[in-house]
C-alpha positions in Angstrom: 0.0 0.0 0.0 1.6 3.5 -1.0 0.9 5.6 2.1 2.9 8.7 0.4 4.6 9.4 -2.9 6.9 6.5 -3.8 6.6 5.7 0.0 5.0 1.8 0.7 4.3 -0.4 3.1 3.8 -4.5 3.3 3.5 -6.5 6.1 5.6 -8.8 3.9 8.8 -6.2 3.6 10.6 -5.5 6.3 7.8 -6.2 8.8 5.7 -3.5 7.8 8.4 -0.5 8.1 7.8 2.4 5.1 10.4 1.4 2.2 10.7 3.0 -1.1 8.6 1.9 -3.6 9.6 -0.6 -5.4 12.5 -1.6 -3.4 13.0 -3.2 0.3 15.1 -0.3 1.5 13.7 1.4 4.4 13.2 4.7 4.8 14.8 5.3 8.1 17.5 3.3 6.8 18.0 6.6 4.2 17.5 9.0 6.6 20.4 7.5 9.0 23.0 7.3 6.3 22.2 10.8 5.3 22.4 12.2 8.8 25.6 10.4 9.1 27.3 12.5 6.4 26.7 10.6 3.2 25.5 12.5 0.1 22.9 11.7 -2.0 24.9 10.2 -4.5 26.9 7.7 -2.3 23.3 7.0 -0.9 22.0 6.3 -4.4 24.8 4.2 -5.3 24.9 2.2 -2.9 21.4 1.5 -2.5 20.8 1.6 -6.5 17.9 4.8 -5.8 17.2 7.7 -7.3 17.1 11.3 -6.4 14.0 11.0 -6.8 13.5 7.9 -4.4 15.7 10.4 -1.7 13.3 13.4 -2.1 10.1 11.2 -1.6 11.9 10.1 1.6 12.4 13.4 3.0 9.1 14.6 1.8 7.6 11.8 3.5 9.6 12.6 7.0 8.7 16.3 6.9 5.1 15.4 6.5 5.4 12.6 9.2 6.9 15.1 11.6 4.9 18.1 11.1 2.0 16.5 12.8 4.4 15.3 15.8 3.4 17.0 18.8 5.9 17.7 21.4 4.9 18.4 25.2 6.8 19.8 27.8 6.4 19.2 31.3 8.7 20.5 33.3 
């Protein structure tokens, strides 16, 4: 089921986590290797994506956290 552009998810692929579509690589698995410092082309080579494949993930994480609500309590 494609719950956001090029985003899917399949009880059958990685337990249900959101993957690109298409592929069996996790989104969170993308976002870690490009908070660690890799670029989008070593990301895309080494994971045979598309820049495409990396915008729909960050899309999809920007959408996913803009609805996060954060509470203080203090």
């Amino acid at each position: 089921m494609e719950i956001a552009k090029n985003i899917c998810v399949d009880k059958k692929i990685k337990n249900g986590k959101p993957v690109i579509k298409g592929t069996r690589v996790p989104v969170d698995l993308v976002l870690g290797k490009l908070a660690g410092g890799m670029t989008y082309e070593e990301v895309m080579k080494e994971y045979d994506l598309t820049r495409q494949d990396i915008l729909s993930v960050l899309e999809y994480a920007s959408t996913y956290i803009s609805g996060e609500e954060v509470r203080i309590v203090a």
